[in-house]
C-alpha atoms as an extended CHARMM CRD file, in Angstrom:
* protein
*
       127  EXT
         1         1  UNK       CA             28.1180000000      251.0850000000       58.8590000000  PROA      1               0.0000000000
         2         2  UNK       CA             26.8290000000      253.3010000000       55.9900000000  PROA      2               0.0000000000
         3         3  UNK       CA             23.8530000000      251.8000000000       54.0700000000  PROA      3               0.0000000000
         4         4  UNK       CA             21.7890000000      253.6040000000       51.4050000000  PROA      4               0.0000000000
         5         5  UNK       CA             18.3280000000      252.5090000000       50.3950000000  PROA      5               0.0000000000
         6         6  UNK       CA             16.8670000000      253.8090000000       46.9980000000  PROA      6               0.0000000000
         7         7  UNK       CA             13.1840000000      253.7000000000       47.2090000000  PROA      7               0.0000000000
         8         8  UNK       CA             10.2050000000      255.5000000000       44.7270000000  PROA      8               0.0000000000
         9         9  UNK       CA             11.1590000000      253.9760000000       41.2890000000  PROA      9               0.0000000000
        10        10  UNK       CA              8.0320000000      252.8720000000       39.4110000000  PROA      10              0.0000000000
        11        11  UNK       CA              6.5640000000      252.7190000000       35.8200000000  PROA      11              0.0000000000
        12        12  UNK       CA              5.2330000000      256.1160000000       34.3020000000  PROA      12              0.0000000000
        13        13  UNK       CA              4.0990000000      257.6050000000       30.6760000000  PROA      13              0.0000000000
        14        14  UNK       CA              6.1610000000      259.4760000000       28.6480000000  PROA      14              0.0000000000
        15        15  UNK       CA              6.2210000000      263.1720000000       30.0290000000  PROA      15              0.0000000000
        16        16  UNK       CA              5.4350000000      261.8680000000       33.6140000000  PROA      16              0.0000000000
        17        17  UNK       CA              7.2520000000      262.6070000000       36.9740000000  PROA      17              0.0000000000
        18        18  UNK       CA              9.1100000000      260.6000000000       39.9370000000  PROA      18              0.0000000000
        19        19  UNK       CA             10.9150000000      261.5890000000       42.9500000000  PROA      19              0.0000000000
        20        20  UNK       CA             13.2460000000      259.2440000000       43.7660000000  PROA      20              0.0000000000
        21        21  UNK       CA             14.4130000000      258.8040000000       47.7540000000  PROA      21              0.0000000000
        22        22  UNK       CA             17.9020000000      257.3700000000       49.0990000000  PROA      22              0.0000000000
        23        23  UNK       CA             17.1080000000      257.1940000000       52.5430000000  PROA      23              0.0000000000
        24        24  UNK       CA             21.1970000000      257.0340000000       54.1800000000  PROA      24              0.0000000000
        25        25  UNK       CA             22.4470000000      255.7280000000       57.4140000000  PROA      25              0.0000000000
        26        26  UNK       CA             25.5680000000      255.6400000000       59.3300000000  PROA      26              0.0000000000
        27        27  UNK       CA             27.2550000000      259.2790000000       58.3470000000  PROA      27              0.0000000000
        28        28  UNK       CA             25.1180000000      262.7270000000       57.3550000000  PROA      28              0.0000000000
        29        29  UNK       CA             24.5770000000      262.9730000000       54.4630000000  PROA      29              0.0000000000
        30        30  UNK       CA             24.8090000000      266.8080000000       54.6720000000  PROA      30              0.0000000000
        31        31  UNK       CA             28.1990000000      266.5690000000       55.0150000000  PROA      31              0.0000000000
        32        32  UNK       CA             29.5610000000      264.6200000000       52.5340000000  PROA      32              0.0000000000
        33        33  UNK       CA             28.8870000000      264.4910000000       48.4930000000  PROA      33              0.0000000000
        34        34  UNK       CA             26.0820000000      262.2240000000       46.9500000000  PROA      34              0.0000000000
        35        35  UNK       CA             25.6620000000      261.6350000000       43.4060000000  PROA      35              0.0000000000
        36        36  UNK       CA             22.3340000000      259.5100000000       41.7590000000  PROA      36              0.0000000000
        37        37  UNK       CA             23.1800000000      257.6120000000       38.8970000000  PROA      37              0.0000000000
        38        38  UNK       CA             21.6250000000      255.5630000000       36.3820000000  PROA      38              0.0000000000
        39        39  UNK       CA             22.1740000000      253.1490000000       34.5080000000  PROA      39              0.0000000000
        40        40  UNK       CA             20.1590000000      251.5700000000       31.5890000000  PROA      40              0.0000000000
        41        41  UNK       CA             20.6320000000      248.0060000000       29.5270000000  PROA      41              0.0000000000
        42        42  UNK       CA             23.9590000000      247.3040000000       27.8180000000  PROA      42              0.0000000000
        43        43  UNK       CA             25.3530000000      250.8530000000       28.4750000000  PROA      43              0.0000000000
        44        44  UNK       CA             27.4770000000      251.9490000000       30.9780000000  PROA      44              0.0000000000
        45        45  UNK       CA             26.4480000000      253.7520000000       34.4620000000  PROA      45              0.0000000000
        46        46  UNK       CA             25.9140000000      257.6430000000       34.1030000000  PROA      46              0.0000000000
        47        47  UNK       CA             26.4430000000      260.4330000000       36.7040000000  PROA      47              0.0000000000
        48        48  UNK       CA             23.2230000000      261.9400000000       36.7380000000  PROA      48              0.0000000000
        49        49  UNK       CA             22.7110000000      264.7730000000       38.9200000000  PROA      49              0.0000000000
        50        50  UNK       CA             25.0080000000      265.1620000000       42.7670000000  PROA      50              0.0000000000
        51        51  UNK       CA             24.8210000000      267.0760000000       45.7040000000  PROA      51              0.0000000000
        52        52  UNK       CA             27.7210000000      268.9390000000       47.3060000000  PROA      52              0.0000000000
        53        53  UNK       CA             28.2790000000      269.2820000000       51.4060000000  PROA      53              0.0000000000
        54        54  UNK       CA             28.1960000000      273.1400000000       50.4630000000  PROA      54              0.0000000000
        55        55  UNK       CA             24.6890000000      272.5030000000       48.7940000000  PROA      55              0.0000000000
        56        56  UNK       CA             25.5920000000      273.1930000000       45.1770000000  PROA      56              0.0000000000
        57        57  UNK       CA             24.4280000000      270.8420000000       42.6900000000  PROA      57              0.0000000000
        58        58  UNK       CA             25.4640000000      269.7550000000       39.4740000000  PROA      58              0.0000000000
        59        59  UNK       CA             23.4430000000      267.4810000000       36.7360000000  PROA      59              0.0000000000
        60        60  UNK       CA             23.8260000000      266.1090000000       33.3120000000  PROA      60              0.0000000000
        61        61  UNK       CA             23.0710000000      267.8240000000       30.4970000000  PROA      61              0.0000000000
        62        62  UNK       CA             20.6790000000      265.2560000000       29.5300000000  PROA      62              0.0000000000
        63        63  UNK       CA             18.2240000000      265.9010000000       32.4190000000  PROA      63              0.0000000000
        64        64  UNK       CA             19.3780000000      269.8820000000       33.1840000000  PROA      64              0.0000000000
        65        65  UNK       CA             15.8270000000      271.9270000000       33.6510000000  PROA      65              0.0000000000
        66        66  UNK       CA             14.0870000000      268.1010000000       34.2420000000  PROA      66              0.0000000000
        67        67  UNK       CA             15.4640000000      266.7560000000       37.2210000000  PROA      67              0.0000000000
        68        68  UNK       CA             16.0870000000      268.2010000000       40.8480000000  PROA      68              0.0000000000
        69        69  UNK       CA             18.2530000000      266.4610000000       43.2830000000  PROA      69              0.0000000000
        70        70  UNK       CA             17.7450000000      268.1650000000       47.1980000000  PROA      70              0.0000000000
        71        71  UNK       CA             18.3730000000      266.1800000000       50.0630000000  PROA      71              0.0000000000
        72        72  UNK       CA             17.0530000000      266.5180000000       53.5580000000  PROA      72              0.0000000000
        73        73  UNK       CA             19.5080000000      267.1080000000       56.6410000000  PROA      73              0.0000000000
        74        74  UNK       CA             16.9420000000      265.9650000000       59.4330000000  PROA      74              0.0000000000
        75        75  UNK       CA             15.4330000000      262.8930000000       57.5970000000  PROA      75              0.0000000000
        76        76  UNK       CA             19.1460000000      262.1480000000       56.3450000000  PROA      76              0.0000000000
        77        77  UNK       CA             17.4860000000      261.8710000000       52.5710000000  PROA      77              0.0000000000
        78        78  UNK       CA             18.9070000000      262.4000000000       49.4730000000  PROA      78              0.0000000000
        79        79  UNK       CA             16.3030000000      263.2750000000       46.7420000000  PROA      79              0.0000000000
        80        80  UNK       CA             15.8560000000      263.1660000000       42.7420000000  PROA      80              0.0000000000
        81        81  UNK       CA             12.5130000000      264.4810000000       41.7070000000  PROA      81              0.0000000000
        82        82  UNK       CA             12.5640000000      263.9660000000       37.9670000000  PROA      82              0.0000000000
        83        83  UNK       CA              9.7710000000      265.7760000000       35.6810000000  PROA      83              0.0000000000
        84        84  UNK       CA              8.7440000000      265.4980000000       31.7470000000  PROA      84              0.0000000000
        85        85  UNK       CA              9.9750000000      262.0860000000       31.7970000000  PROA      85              0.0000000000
        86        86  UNK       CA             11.3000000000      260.2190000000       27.8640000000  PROA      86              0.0000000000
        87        87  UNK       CA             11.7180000000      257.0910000000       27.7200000000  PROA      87              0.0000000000
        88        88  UNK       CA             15.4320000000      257.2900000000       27.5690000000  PROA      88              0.0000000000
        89        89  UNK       CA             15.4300000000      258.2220000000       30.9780000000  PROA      89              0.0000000000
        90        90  UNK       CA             14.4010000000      254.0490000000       31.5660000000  PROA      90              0.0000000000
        91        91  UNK       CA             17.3500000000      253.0440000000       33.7390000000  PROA      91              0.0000000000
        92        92  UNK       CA             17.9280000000      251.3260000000       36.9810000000  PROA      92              0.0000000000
        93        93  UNK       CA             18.8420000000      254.5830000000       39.0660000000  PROA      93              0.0000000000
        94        94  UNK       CA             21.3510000000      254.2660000000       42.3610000000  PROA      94              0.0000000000
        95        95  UNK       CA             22.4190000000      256.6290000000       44.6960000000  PROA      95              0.0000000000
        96        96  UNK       CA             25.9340000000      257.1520000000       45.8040000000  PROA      96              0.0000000000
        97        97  UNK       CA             28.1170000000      258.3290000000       48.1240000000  PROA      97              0.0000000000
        98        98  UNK       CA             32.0920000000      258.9680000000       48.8680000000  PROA      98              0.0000000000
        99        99  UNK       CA             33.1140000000      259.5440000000       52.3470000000  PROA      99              0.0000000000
       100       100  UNK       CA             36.7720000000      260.8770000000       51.7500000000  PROA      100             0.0000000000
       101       101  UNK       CA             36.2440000000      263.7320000000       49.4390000000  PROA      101             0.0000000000
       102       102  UNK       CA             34.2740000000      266.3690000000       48.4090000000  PROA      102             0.0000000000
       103       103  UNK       CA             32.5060000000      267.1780000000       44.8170000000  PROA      103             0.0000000000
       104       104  UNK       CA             34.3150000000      268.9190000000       42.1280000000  PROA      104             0.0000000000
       105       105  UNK       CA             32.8510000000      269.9360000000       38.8730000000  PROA      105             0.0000000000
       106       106  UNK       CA             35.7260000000      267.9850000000       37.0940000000  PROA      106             0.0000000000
       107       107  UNK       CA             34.8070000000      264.5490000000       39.2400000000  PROA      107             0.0000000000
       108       108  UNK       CA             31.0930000000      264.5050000000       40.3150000000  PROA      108             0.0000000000
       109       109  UNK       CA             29.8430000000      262.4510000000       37.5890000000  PROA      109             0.0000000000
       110       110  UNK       CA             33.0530000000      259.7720000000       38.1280000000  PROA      110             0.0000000000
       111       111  UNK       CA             31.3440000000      256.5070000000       39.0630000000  PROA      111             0.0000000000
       112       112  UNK       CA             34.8220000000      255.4610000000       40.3030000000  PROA      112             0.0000000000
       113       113  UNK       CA             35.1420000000      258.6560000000       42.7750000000  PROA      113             0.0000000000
       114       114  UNK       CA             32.0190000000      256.4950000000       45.2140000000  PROA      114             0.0000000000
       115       115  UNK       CA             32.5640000000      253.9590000000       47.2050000000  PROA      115             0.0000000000
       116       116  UNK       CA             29.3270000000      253.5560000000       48.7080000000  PROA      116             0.0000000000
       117       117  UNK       CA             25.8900000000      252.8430000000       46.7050000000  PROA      117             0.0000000000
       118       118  UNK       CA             22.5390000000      251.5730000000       46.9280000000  PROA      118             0.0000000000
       119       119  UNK       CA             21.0250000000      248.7690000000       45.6290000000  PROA      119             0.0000000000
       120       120  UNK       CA             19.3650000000      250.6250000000       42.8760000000  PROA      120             0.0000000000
       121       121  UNK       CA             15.6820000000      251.1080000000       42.1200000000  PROA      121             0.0000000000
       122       122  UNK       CA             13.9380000000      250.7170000000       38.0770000000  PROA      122             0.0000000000
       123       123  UNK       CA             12.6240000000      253.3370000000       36.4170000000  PROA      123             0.0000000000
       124       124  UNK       CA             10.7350000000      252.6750000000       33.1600000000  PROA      124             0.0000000000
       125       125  UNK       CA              9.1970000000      255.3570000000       30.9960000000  PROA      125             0.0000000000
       126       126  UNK       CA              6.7550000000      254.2290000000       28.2230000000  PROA      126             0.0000000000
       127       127  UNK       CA              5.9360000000      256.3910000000       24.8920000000  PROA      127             0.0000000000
């Protein structure tokens, strides 16, 4: 049974940092993609940042040169350490995974290409 537990959201000031942790269980998580996503009040959800079975990663624009996604193999943990924080990074942030195909540049960011997620853990970023 694959679960996935988000964990390390919290409140922070503008310019701040966060790791987020999406502890998995019942597949690897090294073999498989995982995506974090986020998403804030009365907008849709938005492919943040994923994490390819190869170990490439790809991220949004938005948080490129901010956020890190990693993920490790023995604790079966994905990651999202997320630096110079702005407050429109304030989103309820979820972790997902797929366990029928693999990341492609074109699809990572698809909420509709996971079938698995968390239950999502709020992060809030004041000015």
């Amino acid at each position: 049974q694959v679960q996935l537990v988000e964990s390390g959201g919290g409140s922070v000031q503008a310019g701040g940092s966060l790791r987020l942790s999406c502890e998995a269980s019942g597949y690897t998580v090294s073999s498989y993609c995982m995506g974090w996503f986020r998403q804030a009040p009365g907008k849709g959800r938005e492919g943040v940042a994923a994490i390819y079975s190869s170990g490439r990663t790809s991220y949004a624009d938005s948080v490129k040169g901010r956020f890190t996604i990693s993920r490790d193999n023995v604790k079966n943990t994905l990651y999202l350490k997320m630096d110079s924080l702005k407050p429109e990074d304030t989103a309820l942030y979820y972790c997902a995974t797929n366990l029928l195909w693999q990341c492609t540049s074109g699809s990572w960011s698809l909420s509709s290409m996971y079938n698995f997620w968390g239950q999502g853990t709020q992060v809030t970023v004041s000015s």
